[in-house]
BADREN-921611 format. One record per atom (N, C-alpha, C): residue number from 0; residue in one letter; atom name; x, y, z. Coordinates in nm, 4 decimals. Example, Ala and Ser with C-alpha at 12.3 -4.5 7.8 and 13.67 -1.06 7.14 Angstrom:
% residues 2
<site><seq>0</seq><type>A</type><atom>N</atom><c1>1.3190</c1><c2>-0.5690</c2><c3>0.7800</c3></site>
<site><seq>0</seq><type>A</type><atom>CA</atom><c1>1.2300</c1><c2>-0.4500</c2><c3>0.7800</c3></site>
<site><seq>0</seq><type>A</type><atom>C</atom><c1>1.3200</c1><c2>-0.3300</c2><c3>0.7800</c3></site>
<site><seq>1</seq><type>S</type><atom>N</atom><c1>1.2850</c1><c2>-0.2250</c2><c3>0.7080</c3></site>
<site><seq>1</seq><type>S</type><atom>CA</atom><c1>1.3670</c1><c2>-0.1060</c2><c3>0.7140</c3></site>
<site><seq>1</seq><type>S</type><atom>C</atom><c1>1.2900</c1><c2>0.0030</c2><c3>0.7870</c3></site>
% end
This chain:
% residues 70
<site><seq>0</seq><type>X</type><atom>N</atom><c1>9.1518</c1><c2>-8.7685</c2><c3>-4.1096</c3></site>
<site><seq>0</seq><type>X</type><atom>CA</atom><c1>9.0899</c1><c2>-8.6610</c2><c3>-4.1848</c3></site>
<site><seq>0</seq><type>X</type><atom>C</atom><c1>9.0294</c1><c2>-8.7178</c2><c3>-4.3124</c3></site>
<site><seq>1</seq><type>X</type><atom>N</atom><c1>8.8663</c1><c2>-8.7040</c2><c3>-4.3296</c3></site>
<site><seq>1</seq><type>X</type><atom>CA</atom><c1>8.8480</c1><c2>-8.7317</c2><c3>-4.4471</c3></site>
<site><seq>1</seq><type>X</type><atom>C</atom><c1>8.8886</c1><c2>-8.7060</c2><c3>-4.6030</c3></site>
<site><seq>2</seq><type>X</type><atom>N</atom><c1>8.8533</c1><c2>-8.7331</c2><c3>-4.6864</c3></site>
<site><seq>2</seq><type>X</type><atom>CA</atom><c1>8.8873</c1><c2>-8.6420</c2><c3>-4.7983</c3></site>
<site><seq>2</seq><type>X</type><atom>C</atom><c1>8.7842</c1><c2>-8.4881</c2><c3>-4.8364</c3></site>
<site><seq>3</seq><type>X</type><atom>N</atom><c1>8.8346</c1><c2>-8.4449</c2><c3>-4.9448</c3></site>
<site><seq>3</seq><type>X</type><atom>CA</atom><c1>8.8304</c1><c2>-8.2974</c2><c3>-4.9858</c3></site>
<site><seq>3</seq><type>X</type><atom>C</atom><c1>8.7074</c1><c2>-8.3460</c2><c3>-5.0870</c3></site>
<site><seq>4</seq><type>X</type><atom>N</atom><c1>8.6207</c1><c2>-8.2427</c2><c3>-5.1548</c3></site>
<site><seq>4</seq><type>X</type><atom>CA</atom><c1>8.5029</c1><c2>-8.2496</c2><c3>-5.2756</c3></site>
<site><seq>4</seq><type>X</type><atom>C</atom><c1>8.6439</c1><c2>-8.1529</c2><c3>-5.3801</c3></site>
<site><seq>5</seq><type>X</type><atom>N</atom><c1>8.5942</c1><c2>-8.1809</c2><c3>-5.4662</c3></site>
<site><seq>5</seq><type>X</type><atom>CA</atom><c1>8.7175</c1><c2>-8.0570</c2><c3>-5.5457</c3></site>
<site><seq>5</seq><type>X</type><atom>C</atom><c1>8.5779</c1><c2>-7.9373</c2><c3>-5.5682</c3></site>
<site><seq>6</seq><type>X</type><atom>N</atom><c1>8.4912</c1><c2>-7.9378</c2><c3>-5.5493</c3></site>
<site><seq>6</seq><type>X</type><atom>CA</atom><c1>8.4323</c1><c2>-7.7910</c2><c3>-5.4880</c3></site>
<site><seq>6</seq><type>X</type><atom>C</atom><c1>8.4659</c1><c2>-7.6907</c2><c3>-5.3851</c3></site>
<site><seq>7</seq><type>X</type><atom>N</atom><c1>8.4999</c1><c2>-7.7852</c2><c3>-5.2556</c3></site>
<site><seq>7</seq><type>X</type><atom>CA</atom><c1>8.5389</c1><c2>-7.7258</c2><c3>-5.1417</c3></site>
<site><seq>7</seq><type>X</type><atom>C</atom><c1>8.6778</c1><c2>-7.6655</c2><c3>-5.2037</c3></site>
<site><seq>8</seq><type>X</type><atom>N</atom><c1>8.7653</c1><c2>-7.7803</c2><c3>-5.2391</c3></site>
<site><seq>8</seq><type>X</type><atom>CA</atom><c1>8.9097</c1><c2>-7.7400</c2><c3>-5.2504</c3></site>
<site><seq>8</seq><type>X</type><atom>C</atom><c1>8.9149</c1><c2>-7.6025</c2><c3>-5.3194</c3></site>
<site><seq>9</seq><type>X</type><atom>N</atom><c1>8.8804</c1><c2>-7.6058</c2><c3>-5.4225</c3></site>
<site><seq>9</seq><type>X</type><atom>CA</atom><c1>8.8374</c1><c2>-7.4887</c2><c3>-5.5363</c3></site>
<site><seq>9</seq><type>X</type><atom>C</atom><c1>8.8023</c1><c2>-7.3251</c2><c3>-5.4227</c3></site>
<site><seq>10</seq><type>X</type><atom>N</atom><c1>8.6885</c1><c2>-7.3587</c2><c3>-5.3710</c3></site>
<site><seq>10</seq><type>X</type><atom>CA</atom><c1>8.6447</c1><c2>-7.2506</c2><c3>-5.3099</c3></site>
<site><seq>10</seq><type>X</type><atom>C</atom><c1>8.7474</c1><c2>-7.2039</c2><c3>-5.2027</c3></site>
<site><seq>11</seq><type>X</type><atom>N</atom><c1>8.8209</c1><c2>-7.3036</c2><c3>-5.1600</c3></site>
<site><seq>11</seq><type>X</type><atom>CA</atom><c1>8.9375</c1><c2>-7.2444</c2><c3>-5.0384</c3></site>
<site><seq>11</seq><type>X</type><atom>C</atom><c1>9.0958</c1><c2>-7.2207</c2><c3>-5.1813</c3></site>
<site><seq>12</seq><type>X</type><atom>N</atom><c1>9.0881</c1><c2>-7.2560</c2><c3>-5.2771</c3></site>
<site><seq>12</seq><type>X</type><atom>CA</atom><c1>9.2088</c1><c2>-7.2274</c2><c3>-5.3342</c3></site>
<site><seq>12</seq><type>X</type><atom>C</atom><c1>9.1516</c1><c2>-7.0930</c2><c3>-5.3953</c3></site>
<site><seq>13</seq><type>X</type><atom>N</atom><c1>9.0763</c1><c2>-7.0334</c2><c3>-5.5026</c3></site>
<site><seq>13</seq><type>X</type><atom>CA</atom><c1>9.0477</c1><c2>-6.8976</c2><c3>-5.5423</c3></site>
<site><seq>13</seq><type>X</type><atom>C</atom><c1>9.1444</c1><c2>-6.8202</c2><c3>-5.5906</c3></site>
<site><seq>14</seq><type>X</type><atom>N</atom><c1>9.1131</c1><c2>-6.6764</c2><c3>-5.6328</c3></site>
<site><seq>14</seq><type>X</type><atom>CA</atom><c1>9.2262</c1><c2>-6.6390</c2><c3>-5.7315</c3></site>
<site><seq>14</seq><type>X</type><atom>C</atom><c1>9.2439</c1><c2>-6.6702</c2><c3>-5.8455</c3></site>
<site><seq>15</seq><type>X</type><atom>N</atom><c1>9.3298</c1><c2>-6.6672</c2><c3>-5.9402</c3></site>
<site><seq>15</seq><type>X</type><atom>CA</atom><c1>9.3783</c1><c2>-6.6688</c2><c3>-6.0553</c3></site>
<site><seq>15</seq><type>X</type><atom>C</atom><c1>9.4935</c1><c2>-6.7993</c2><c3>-6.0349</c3></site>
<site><seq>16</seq><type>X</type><atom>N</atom><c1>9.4346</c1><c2>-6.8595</c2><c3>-5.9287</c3></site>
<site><seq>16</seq><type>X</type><atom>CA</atom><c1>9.5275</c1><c2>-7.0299</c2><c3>-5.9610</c3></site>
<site><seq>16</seq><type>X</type><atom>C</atom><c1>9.4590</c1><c2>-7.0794</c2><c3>-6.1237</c3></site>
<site><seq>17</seq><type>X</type><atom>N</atom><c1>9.5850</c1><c2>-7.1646</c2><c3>-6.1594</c3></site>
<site><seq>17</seq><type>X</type><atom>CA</atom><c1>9.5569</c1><c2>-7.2798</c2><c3>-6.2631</c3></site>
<site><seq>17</seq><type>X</type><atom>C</atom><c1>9.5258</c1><c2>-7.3909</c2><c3>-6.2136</c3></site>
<site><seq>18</seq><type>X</type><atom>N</atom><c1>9.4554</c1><c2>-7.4813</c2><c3>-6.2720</c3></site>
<site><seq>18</seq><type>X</type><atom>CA</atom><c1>9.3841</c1><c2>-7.5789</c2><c3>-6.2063</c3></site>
<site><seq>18</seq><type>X</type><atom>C</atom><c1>9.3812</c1><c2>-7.6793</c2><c3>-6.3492</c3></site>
<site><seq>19</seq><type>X</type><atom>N</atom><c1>9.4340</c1><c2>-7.8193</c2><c3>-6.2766</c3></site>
<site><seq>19</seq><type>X</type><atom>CA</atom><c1>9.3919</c1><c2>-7.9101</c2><c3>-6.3738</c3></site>
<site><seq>19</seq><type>X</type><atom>C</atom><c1>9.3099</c1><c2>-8.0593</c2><c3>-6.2835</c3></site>
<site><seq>20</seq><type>X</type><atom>N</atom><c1>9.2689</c1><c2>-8.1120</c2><c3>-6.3681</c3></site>
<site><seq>20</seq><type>X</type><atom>CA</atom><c1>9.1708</c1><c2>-8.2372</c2><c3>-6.2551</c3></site>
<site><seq>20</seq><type>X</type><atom>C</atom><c1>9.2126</c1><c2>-8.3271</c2><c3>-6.3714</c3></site>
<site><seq>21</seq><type>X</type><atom>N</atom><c1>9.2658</c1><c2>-8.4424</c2><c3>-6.3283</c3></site>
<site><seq>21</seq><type>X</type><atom>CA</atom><c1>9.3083</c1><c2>-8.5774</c2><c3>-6.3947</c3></site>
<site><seq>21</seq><type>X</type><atom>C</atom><c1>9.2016</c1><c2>-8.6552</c2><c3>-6.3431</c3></site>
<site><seq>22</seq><type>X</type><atom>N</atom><c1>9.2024</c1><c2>-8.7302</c2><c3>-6.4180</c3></site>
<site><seq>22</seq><type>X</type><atom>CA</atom><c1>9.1048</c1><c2>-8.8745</c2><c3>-6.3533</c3></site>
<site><seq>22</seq><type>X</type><atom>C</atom><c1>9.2410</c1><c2>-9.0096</c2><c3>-6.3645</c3></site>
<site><seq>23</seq><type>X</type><atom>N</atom><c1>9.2491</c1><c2>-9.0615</c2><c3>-6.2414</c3></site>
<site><seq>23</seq><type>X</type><atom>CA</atom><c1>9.3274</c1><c2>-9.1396</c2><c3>-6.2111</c3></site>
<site><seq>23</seq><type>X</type><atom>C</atom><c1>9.3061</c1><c2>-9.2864</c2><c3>-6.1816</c3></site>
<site><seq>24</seq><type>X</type><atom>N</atom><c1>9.3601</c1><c2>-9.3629</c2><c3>-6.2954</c3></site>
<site><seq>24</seq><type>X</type><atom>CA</atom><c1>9.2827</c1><c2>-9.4848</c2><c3>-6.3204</c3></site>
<site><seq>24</seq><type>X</type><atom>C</atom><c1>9.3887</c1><c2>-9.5642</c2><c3>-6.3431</c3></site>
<site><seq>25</seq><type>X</type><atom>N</atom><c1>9.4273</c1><c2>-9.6383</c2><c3>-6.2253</c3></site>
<site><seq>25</seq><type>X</type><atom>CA</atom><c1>9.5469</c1><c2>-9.7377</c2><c3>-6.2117</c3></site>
<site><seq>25</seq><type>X</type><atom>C</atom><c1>9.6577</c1><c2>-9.6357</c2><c3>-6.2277</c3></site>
<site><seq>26</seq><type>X</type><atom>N</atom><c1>9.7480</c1><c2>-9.6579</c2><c3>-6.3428</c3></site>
<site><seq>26</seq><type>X</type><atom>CA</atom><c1>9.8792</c1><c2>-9.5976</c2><c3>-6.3614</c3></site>
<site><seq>26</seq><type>X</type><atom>C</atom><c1>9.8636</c1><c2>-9.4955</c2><c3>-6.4607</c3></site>
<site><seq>27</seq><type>X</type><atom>N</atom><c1>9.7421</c1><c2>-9.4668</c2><c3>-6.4767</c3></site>
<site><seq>27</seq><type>X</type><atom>CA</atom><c1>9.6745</c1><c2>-9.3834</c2><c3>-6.6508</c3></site>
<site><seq>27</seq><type>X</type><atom>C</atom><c1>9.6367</c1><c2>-9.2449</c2><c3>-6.5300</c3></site>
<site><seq>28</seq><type>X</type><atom>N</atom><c1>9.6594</c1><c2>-9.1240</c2><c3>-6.6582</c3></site>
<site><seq>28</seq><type>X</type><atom>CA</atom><c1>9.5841</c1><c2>-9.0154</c2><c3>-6.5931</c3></site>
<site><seq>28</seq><type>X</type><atom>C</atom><c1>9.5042</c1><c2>-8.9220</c2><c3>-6.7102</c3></site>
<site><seq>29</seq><type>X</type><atom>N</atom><c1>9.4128</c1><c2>-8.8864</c2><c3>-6.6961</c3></site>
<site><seq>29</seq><type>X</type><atom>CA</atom><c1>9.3811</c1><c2>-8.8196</c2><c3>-6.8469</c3></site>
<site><seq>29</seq><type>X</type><atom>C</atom><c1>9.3004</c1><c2>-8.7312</c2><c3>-6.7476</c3></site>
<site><seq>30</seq><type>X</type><atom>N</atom><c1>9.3414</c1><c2>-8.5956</c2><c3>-6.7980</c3></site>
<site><seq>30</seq><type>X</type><atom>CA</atom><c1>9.3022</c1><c2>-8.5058</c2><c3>-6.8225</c3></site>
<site><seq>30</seq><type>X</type><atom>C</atom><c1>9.1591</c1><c2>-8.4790</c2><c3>-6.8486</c3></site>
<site><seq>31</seq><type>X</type><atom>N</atom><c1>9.0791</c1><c2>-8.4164</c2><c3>-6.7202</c3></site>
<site><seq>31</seq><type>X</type><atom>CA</atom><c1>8.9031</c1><c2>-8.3749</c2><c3>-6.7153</c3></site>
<site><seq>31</seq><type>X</type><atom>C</atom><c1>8.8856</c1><c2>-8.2241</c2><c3>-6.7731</c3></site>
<site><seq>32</seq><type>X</type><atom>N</atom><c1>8.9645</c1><c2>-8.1916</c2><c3>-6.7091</c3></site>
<site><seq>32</seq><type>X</type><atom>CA</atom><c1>8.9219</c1><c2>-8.0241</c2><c3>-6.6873</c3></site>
<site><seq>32</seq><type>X</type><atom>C</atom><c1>9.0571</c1><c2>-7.9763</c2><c3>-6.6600</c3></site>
<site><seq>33</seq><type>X</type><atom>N</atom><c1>9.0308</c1><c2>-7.8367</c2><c3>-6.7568</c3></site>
<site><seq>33</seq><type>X</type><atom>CA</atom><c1>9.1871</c1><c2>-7.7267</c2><c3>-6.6769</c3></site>
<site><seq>33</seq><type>X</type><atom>C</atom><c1>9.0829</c1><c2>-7.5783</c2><c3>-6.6986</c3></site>
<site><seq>34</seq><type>X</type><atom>N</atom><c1>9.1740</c1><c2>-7.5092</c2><c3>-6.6096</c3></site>
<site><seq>34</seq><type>X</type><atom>CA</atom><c1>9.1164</c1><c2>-7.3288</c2><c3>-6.6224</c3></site>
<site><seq>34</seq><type>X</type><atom>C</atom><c1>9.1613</c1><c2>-7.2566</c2><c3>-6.5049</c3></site>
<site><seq>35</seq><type>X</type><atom>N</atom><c1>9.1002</c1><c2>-7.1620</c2><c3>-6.4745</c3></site>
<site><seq>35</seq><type>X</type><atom>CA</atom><c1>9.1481</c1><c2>-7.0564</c2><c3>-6.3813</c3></site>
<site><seq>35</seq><type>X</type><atom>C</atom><c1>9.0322</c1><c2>-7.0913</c2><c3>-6.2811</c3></site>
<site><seq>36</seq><type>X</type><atom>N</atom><c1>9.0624</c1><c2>-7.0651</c2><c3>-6.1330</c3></site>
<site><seq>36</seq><type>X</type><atom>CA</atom><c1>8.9996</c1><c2>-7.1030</c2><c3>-6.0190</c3></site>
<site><seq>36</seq><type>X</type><atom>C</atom><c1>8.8884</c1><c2>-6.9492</c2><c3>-6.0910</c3></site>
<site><seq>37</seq><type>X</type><atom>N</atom><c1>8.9300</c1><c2>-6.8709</c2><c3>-6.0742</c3></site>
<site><seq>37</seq><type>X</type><atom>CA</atom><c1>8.8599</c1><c2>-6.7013</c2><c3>-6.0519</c3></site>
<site><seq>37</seq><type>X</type><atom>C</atom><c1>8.7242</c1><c2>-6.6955</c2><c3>-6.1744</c3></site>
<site><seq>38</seq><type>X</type><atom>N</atom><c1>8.7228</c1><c2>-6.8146</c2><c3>-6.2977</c3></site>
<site><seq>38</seq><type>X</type><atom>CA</atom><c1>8.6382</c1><c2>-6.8006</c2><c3>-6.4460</c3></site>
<site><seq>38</seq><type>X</type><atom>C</atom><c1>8.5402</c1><c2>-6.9324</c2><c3>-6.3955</c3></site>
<site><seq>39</seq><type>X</type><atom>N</atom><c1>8.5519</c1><c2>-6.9902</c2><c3>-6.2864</c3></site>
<site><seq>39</seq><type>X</type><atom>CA</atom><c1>8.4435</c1><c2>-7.0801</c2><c3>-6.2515</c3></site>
<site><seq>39</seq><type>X</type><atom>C</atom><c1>8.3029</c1><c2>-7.0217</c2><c3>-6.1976</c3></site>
<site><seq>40</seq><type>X</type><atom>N</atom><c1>8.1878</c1><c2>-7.1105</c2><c3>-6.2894</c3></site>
<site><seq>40</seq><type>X</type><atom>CA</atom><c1>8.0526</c1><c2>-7.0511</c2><c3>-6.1954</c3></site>
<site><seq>40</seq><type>X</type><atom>C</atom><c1>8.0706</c1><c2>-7.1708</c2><c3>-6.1225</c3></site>
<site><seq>41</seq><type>X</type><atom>N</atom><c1>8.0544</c1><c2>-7.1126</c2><c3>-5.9580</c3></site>
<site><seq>41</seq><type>X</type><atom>CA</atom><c1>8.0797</c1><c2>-7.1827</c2><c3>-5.8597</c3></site>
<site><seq>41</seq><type>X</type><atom>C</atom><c1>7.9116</c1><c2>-7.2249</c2><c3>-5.7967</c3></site>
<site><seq>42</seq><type>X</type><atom>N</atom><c1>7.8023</c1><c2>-7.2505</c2><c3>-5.9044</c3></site>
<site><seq>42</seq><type>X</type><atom>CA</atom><c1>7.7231</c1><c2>-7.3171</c2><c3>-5.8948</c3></site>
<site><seq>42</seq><type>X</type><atom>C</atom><c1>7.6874</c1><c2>-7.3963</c2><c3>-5.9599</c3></site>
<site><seq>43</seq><type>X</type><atom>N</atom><c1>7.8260</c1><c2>-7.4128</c2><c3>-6.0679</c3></site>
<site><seq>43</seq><type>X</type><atom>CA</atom><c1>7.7918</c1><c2>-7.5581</c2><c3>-6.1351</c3></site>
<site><seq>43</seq><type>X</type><atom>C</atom><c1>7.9592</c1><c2>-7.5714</c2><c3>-6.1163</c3></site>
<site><seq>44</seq><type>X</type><atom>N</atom><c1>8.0698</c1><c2>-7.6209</c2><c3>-6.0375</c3></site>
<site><seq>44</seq><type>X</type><atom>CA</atom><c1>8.1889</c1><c2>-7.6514</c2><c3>-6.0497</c3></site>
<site><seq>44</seq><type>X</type><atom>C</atom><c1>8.2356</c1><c2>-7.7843</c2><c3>-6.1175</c3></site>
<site><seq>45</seq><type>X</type><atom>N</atom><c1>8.2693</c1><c2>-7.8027</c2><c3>-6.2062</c3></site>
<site><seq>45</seq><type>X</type><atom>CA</atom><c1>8.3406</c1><c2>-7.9038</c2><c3>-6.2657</c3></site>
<site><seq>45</seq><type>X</type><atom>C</atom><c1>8.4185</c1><c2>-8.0407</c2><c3>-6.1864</c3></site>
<site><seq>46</seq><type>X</type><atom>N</atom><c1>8.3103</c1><c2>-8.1395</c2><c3>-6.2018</c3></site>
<site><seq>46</seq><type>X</type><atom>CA</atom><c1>8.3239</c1><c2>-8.2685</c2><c3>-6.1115</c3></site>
<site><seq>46</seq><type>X</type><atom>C</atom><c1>8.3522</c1><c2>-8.2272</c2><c3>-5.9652</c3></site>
<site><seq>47</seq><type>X</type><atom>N</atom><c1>8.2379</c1><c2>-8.1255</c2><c3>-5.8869</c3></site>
<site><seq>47</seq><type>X</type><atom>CA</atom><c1>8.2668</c1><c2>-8.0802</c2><c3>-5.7840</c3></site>
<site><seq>47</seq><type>X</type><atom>C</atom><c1>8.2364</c1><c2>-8.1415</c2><c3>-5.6249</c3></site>
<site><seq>48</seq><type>X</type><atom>N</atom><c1>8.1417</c1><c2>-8.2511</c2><c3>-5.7193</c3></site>
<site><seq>48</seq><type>X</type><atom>CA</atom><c1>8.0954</c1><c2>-8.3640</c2><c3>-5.6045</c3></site>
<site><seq>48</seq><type>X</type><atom>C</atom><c1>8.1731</c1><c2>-8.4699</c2><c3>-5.6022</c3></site>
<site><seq>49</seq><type>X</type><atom>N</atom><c1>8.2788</c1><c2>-8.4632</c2><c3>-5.6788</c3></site>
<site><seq>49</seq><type>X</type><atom>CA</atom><c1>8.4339</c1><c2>-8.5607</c2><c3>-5.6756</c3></site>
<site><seq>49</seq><type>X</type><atom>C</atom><c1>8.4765</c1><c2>-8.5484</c2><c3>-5.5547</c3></site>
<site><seq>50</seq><type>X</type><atom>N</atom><c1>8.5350</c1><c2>-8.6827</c2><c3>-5.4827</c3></site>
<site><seq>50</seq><type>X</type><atom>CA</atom><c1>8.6805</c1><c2>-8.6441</c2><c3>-5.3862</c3></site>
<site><seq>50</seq><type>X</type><atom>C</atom><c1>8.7894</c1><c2>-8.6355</c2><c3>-5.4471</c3></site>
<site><seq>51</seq><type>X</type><atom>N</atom><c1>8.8814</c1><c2>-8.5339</c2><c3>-5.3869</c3></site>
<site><seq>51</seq><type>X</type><atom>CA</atom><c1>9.0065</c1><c2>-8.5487</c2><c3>-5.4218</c3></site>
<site><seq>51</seq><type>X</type><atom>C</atom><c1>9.0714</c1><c2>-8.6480</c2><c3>-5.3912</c3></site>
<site><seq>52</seq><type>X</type><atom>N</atom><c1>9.1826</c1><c2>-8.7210</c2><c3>-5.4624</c3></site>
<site><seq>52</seq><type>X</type><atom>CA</atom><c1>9.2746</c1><c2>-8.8332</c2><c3>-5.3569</c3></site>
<site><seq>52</seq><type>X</type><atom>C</atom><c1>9.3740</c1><c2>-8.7724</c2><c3>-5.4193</c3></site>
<site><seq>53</seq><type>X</type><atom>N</atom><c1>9.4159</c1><c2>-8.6841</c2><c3>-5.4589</c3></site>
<site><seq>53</seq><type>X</type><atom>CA</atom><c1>9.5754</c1><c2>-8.6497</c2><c3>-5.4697</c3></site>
<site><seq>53</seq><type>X</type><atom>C</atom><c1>9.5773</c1><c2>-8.5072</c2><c3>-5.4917</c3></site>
<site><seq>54</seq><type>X</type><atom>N</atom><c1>9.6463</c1><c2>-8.4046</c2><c3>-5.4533</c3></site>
<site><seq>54</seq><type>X</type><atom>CA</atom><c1>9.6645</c1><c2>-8.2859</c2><c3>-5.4677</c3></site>
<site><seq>54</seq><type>X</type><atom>C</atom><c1>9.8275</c1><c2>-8.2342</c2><c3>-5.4938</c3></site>
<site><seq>55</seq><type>X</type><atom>N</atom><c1>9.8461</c1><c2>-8.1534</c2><c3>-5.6075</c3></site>
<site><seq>55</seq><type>X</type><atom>CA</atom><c1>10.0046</c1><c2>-8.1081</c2><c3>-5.5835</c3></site>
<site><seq>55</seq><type>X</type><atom>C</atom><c1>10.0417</c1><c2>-7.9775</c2><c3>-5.6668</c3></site>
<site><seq>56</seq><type>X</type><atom>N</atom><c1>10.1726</c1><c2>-7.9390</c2><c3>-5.6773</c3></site>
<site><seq>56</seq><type>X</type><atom>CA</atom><c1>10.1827</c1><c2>-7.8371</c2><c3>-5.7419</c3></site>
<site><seq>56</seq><type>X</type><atom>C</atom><c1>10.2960</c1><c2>-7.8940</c2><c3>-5.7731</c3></site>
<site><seq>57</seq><type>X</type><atom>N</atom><c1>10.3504</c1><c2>-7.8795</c2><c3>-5.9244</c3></site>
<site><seq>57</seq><type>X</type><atom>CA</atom><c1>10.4515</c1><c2>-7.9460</c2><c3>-5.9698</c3></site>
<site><seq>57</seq><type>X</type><atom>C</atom><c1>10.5580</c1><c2>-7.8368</c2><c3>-5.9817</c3></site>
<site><seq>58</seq><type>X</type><atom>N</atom><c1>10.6492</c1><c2>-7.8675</c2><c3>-5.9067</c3></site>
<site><seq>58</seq><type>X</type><atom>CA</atom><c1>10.8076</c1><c2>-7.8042</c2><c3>-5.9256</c3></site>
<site><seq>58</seq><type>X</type><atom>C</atom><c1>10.8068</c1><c2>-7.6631</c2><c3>-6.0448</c3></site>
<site><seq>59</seq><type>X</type><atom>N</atom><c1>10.8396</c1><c2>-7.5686</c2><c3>-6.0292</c3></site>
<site><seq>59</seq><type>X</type><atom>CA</atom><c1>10.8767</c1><c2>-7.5002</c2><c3>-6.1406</c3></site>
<site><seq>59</seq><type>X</type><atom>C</atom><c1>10.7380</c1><c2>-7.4179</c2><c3>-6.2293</c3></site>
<site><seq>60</seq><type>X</type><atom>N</atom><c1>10.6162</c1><c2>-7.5009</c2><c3>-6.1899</c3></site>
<site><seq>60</seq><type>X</type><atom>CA</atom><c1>10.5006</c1><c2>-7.4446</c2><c3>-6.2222</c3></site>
<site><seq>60</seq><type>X</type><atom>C</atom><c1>10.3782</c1><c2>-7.4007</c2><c3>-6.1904</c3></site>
<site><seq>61</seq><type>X</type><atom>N</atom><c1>10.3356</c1><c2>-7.3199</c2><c3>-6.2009</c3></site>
<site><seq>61</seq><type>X</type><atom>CA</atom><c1>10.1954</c1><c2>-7.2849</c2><c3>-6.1534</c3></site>
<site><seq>61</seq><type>X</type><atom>C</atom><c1>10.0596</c1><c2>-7.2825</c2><c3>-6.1684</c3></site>
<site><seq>62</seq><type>X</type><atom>N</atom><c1>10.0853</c1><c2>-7.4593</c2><c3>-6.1889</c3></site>
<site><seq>62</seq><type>X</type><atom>CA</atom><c1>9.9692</c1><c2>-7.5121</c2><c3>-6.1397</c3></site>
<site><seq>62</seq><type>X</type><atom>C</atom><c1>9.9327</c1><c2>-7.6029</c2><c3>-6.0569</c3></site>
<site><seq>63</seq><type>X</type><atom>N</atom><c1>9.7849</c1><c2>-7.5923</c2><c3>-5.9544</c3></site>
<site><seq>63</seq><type>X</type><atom>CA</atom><c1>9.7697</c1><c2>-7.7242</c2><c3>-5.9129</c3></site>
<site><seq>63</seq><type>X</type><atom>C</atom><c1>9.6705</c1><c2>-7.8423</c2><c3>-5.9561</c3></site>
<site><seq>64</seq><type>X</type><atom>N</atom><c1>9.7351</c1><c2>-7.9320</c2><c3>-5.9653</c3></site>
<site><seq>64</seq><type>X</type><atom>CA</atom><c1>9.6476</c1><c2>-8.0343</c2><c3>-5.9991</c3></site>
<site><seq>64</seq><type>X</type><atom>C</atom><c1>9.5901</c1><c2>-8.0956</c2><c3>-5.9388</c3></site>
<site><seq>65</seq><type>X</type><atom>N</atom><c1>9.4732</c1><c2>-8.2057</c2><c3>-5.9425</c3></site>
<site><seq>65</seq><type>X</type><atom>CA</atom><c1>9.4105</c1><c2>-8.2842</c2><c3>-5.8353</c3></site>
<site><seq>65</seq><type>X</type><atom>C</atom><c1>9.3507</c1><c2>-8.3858</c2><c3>-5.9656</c3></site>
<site><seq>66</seq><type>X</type><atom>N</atom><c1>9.3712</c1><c2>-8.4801</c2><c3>-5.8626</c3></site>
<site><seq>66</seq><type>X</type><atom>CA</atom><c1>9.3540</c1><c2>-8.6088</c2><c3>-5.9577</c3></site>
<site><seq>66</seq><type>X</type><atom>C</atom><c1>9.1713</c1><c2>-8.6639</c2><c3>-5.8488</c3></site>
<site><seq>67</seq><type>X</type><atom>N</atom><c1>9.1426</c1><c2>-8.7430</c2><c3>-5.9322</c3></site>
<site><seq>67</seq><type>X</type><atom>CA</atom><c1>9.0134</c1><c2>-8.7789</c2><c3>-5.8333</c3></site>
<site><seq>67</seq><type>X</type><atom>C</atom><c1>8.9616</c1><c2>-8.9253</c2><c3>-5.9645</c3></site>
<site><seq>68</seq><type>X</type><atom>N</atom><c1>8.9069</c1><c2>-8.9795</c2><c3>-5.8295</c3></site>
<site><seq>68</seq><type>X</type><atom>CA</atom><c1>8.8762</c1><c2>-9.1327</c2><c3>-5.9681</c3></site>
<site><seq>68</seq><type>X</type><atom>C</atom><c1>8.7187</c1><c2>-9.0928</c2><c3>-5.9814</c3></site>
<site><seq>69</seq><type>X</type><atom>N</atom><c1>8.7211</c1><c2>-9.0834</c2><c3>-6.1403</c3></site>
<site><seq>69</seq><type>X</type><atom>CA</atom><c1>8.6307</c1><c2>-9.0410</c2><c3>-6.2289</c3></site>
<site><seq>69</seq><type>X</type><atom>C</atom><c1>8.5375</c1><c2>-9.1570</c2><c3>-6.2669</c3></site>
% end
């Protein structure tokens, strides 16, 4: 299975998810973008021609993140 665009991902996640996008660079992660899936104009999505390479939802919170090399 190839990878995901974080456009696509975005458009199949929707709603009032939290969303953060790291850029993942060796063992470093910094922080691109955070917000609500539902406050995006989904004709300009935020690094949306990115692949994802990591997706998760961390224990206890509600958000998901996706990391993608920036």
């Amino acid at each position: 299975m190839g990878l995901i665009k974080v456009k696509d991902l975005l458009t199949l996640t929707g709603g009032c998810t939290k969303v953060i996008i790291y850029n993942e660079k060796g063992d470093k992660f910094k922080e691109l973008w955070s917000g609500i899936v539902d406050d995006i104009d989904f004709n300009n999505v935020p690094y949306g021609e990115y692949e994802v390479t990591f997706q998760t939802v961390i224990n206890g919170e509600d958000v998901l993140q996706f990391h993608i090399n920036y």
